[in-house]
Every structure is written in C-alpha cells, then in structure tokens.
N, C-alpha and C positions, 0 to 999 in steps of 0.2 A: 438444337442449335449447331451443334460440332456437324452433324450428318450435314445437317443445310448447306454448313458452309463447304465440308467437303467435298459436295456433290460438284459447284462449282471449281474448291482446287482442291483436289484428290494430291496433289504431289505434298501439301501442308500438312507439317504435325501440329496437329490438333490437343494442348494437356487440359484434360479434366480434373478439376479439384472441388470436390464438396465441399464449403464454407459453411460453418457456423456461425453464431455469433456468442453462443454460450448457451441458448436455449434450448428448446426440442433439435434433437438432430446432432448434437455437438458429439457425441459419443461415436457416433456413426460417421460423422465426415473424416474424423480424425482415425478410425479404426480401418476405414476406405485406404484414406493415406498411407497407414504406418501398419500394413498386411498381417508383420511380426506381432503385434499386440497381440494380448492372448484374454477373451474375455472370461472374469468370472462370475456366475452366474451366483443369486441370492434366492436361493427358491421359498426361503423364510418369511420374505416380503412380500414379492409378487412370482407367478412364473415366467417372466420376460425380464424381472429387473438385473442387473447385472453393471459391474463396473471393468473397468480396463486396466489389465499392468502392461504398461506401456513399452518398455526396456529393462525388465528385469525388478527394479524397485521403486516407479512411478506408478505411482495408479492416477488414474483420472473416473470420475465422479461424478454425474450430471443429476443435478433437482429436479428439473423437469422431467425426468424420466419415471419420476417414483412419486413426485409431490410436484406435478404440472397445471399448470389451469385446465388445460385441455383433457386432462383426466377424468375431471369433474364433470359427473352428470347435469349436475346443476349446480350455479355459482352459489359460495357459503362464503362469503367475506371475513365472518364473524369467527367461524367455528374452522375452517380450512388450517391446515396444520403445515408441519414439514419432516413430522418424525418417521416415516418412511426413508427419505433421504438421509436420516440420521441412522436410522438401522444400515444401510448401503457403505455411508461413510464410517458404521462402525466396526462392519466386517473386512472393510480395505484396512482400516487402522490396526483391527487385530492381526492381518495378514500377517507372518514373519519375514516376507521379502521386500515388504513395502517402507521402504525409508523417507517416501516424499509422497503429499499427495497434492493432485489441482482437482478442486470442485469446480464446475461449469455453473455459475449461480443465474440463471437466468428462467423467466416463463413459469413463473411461482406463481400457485394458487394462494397465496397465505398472506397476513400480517399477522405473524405470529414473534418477529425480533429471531430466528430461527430457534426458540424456547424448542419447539415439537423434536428437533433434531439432537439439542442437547439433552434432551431427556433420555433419547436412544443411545445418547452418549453416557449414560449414568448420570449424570447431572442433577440434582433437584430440586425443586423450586414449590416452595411449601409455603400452603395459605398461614392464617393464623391461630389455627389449630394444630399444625406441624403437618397436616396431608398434602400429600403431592397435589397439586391443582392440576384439571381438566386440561387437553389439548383444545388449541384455539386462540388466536390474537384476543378475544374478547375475555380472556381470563387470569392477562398477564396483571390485569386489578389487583388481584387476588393474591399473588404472589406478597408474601413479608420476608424470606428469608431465601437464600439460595445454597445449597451444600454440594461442595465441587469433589467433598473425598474421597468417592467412588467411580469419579471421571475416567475413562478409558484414554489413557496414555498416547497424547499424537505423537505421529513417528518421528524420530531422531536430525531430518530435514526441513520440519516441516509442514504446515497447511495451506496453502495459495490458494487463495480464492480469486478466480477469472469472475472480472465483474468489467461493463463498460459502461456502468452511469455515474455521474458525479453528484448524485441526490444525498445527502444524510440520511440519519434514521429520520430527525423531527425538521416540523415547519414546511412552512408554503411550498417548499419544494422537496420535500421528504417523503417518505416511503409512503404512510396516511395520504397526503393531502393529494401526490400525485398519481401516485400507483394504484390502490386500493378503489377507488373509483372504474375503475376497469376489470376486475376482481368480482365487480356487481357491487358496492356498498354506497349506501344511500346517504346524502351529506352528515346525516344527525350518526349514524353507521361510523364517517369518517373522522368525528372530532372522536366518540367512543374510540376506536384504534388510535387515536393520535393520543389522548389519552393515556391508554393501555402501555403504547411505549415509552411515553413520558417518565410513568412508573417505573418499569421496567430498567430504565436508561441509567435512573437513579440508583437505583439497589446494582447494575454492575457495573457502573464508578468507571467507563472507559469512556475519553473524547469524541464526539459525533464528528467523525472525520469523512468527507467527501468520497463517495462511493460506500458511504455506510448502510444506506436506508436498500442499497440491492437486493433483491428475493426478498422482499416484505419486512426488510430490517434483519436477515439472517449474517449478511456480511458483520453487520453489528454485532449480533451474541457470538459470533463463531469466533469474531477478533477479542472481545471482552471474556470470554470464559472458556475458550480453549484454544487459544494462540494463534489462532490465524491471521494472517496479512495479506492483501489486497494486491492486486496485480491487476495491469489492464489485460482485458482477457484477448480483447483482438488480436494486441502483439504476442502473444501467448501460442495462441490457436493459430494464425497463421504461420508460427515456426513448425509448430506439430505437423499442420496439413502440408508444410514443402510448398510454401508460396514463394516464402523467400527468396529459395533456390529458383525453382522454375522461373521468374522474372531475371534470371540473370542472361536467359538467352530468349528470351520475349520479344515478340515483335510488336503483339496488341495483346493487351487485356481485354476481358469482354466479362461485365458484372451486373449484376441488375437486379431489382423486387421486383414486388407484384406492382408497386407505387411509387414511385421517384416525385421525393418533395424536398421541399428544404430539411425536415427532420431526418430523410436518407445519409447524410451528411453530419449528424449529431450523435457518435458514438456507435452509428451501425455498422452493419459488413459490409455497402454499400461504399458509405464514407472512408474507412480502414482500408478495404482496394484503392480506391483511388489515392492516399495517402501512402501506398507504398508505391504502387504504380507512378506516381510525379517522382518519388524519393530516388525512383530505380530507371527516371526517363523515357519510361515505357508509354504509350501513345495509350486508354483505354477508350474504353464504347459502351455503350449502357445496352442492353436487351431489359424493358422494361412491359408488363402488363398496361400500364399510363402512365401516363404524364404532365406532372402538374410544370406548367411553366416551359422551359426551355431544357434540353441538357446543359451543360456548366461548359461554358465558352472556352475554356482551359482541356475538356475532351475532342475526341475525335468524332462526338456524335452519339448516337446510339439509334434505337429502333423500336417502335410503340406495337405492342400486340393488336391492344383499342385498333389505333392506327391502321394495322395493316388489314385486320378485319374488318374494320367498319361499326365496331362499337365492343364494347367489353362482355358484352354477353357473347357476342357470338366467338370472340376470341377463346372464352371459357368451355364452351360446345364442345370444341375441338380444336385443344391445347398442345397436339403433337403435331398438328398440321399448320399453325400456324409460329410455332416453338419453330419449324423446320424452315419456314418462309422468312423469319426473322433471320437466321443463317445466313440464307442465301444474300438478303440484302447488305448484310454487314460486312460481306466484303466487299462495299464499292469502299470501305469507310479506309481499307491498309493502302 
C-alpha cells in the first residue's frame, strides 16, 4: 500500500504501524514499534515462544502465541487448554526486573476459565479425591477444591489484562455460548463448557464482570485467583505501537481487514483506528479485502481489493499486486 501510494507521491511520508488487536501478532507489532524491547525467549515451552520487557520492568505476554487456535492441528473445544501461556507468564512473573506485566488475551483455543494457566501458575484445583484434575475446559466439573499456597507471586504493579470484548464468563453472551462455537464445539459441547464454568465461577466467588468471559473465561480466573484487572487492550496497544503520537501530524489514516462489516466497528482494530482517528480530526480511508455495505459516511472512503480485481479470488492470486493498486488509488481520496 505505502509503495503504491508513493509511487504516485514520492515527496509523502508514508508511517507504517503494525496494529494488533491483542491476538496473533500483538507481540510483534508492538516489538516492530518499540525496536528497544528486548525479547525473552522460554525454550521450556516451545522453541519460538518468548515474551517482551518492554522498558526495563514491563513485560508484555501474548496467549495466542503459546495457547492459540491457530496452533491446533485440529480443533479440541473440550480438551484445549491455556497452560502454555501460564508457564510464559510464569517466567516473566519470576523475572527480577519485571514489576508490571500486560498479557494480550486474545485468539484462544480454550474454555478452559484460564484453569491451564493457573496451574503453571502453581495453582491447584483438586477433584474429590484431593488430585489435581486434568487440563481442559471439560474438567473444570471436577474441580471441589482450589489451593492458592503455592501461587507464584504477581509482581509488585501488577497484572493487566488487554482484553477488547465485553462478554462475561456465563450466558447467552458469554465465553460458552459465544466463543466456543468457533473453537469447533458442538451445541450439546457448549452447554457441557457453560456448565463447567458455571462450576468453576462458584468455587472462585469473583463477580462475572464484563470482559470477563475473554480467552475462554481466562480474563476470569486470572482476575479471581491471581489479581488481575482488565484494561481495554486497543487503547493499551495503540499507546505501545506510537499511534497516538504519530496522528498528531497526520494528514490520512488508512486502516482495513480482510472484511469491513458492521462487526469491524465492534471492539476491533478497525473500529479503534477510526475512534482515534475522529478523536484526533484526522480524515481516515479503509483499504479493505470486501466489502459488505458501504464505508461509513463519516470517512474519506476507502478501496475494495474484490473491487479492484474483479472478485476475491483473484485479488488473493496476487495480493502484492493488487495491495500496491490499492495505494495508488487511495490518493485520489487526500
């Protein structure tokens, strides 16, 4: 897109910002941005996984990276966990430089309540036999008792969880009913997980507070059994990536998915650009894959890949050649 457009005005600076929204990638947009960060790596886990000190005693944390859907060979609704992520977030915690941490809770393979992570945490959660029960939303049944004594100490600022949905853990619009269905779980699957948390909710006695049911109900155990608090992640993340900033000498914004619909606009990074972008008077432009509907009357426009190919497939063919025609056309839009 930047080349496209430059090719027409070469005299334009052009800033590039990798945006997240909390999901795959969040680690990397924000490590793009902020060069200084220094990663460290968890070879315990995986050989890639790894989290960020950001400034010295910030770490930042991403779920998806270690406990993602996109991980999975194949969907496990039942049995998918998150205790990868909790081993990641329990070697930033033991860190000695790390005083504050933001987990990226987004693009979870699990309903698990984030149980799998609290166990990495020391944490334990004993059937009625006093054994630790199995990894997996489908076993939070099982649970009668929870033991926090051997819990790994959060650091002295802090645990902030970057979350941008307003779902609770339970009900029609809760972690089960909504999420899990996407995850691969079959209806009779999703009352079992709705279920499971139900249990779960009760034995650790914390409020279903709005943005609870994020990452499969993990926003939930991490606030109820090891002090974390909720933070919307967009305004989070785009302080980190230098949005902020950079909008203050902006002429256009230009932001976009694969698919501009009305849910673009419903806690994504799509919605959250342009929410900063009106806030900072900035004119933006959508570059989108399709488009359902119109761009939003209130922008400067935007530009359809579909569109300018002639159907989505063939836009997908050859996605740098028409990535770059997008460009071009986008400056009739300043």
């Amino acid at each position: 897109i930047a080349q496209g457009w430059q090719s027409l005005r070469p005299e334009d600076e052009v800033i590039q910002i990798p945006f997240a929204d909390g999901g795959e990638g969040t680690l990397l947009a924000i490590e793009y941005a902020r060069p200084l960060s220094q990663r460290i790596y968890c070879p315990t886990v995986s050989p890639d996984a790894f989290w960020l000190l950001l400034d010295g005693s910030t770490a930042l944390v991403e779920l998806a990276q270690t406990s993602g859907l996109t991980l999975l060979p194949t969907l496990d609704p039942m049995g998918a966990h998150t205790f990868a992520f909790g081993q990641v977030l329990a070697m930033a915690a033991q860190d000695p430089r790390v005083e504050r941490i933001f987990c990226a809770l987004g693009g979870s393979a699990s309903t698990d309540a984030g149980v799998g992570a609290l166990m990495a945490l020391g944490i334990r959660f004993l059937d009625a036999q006093g054994v630790s029960i199995d990894l997996g939303g489908e076993n939070l049944l099982a649970i009668e008792s929870i033991s926090t004594t051997e819990a790994i100490t959060p650091p002295k600022d802090g645990v902030i969880l970057l979350v941008d949905v307003n779902s609770p853990l339970l009900g029609a619009n809760g972690a089960a009913a909504i999420y899990s269905p996407q995850k691969g779980a079959t209806k009779d699957q999703v009352l079992r997980l709705e279920n499971a948390l139900q249990h779960f909710a009760s034995l650790a006695g914390t409020l279903d507070t709005p943005g609870s049911g994020a990452a499969g109900g993990s926003a939930f155990g991490l606030c109820a059994l090891w002090g974390a608090r909720i933070e919307k992640g967009a305004v989070k993340i785009a302080e980190l990536c230098g949005i902020d900033a950079a909008l203050n000498s902006a002429d256009l914004v230009i932001t976009g998915e694969g698919r501009l619909d009305f849910q673009s606009f419903q806690g994504k990074v799509v919605g959250h650009i342009s929410q900063l972008a009106a806030s900072a008077h900035v004119p933006i432009a959508y570059c989108v894959g399709s488009l359902e509907g119109d761009f939003p009357s209130q922008s400067a426009g935007g530009v359809s890949l579909s569109t300018i190919a002639g159907s989505s497939e063939i836009a997908m063919s050859n996605p740098e050649r028409y990535l770059f025609e997008a460009g071009v056309q986008l400056t009739n839009l300043l």
